[in-house]
C-alpha positions as CSV (number, residue, x, y, z in Angstrom):
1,X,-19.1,1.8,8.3
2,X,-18.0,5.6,8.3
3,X,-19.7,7.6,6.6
4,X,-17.3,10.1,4.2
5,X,-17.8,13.3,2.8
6,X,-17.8,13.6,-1.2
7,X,-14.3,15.2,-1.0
8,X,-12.7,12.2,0.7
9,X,-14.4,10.0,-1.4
10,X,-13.1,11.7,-4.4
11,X,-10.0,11.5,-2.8
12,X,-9.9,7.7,-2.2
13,X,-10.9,7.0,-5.7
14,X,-7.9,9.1,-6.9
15,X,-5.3,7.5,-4.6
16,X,-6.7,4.2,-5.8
17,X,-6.7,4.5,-9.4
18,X,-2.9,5.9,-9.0
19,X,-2.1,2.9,-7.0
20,X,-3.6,0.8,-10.1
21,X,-1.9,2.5,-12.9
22,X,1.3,1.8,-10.8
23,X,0.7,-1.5,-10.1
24,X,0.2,-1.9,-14.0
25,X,-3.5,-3.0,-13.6
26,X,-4.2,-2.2,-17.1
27,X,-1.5,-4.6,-18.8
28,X,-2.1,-8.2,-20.3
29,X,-1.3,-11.2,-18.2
30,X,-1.0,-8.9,-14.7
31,X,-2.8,-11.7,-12.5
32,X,-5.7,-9.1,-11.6
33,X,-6.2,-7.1,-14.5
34,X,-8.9,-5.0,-14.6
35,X,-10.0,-5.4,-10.9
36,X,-9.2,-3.2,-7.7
37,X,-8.9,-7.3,-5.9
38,X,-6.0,-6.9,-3.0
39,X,-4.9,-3.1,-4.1
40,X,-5.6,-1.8,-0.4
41,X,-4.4,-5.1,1.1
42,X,-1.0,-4.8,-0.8
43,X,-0.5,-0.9,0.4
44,X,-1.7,-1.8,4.2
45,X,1.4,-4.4,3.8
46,X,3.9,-2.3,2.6
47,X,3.3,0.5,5.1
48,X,3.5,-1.6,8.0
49,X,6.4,-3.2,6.5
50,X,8.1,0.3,5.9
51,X,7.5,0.5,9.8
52,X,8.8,-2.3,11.0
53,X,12.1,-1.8,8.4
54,X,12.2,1.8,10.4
55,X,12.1,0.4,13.6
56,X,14.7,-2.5,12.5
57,X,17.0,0.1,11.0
58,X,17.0,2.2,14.2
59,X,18.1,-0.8,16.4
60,X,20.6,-1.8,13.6
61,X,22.3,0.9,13.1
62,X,22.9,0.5,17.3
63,X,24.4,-2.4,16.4
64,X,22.0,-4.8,18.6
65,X,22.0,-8.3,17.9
66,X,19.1,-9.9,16.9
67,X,19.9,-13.0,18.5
């Protein structure tokens, strides 16, 4: 595992506790309330997915079929 400096650290825990309070972490009857579970999982997703809707917006817009 990496080893990170206190200032990236501090960092991560920020971004992560943003990412919870958006997620609305902190409301009753959200199915992992209280936990972190599947946060960093769920943003890996949908930046990849942002990528791959970039990449199939380019060749859309060029009017390429998919088929």
């Amino acid at each position: 595992m990496k080893k990170i400096s206190i200032e990236e650290n501090a960092a991560r825990v920020e971004t992560m506790n943003e990412l919870y309070e958006l997620d609305e972490r902190d409301k009753e009857g959200h199915p992992h309330r209280h936990t972190f579970t599947g946060l960093g999982v769920e943003i890996a997703t949908y930046r990849k997915f942002a990528h791959e809707m970039a990449i199939y917006k380019k060749w859309n817009d060029k009017n390429y079929p998919l088929s």
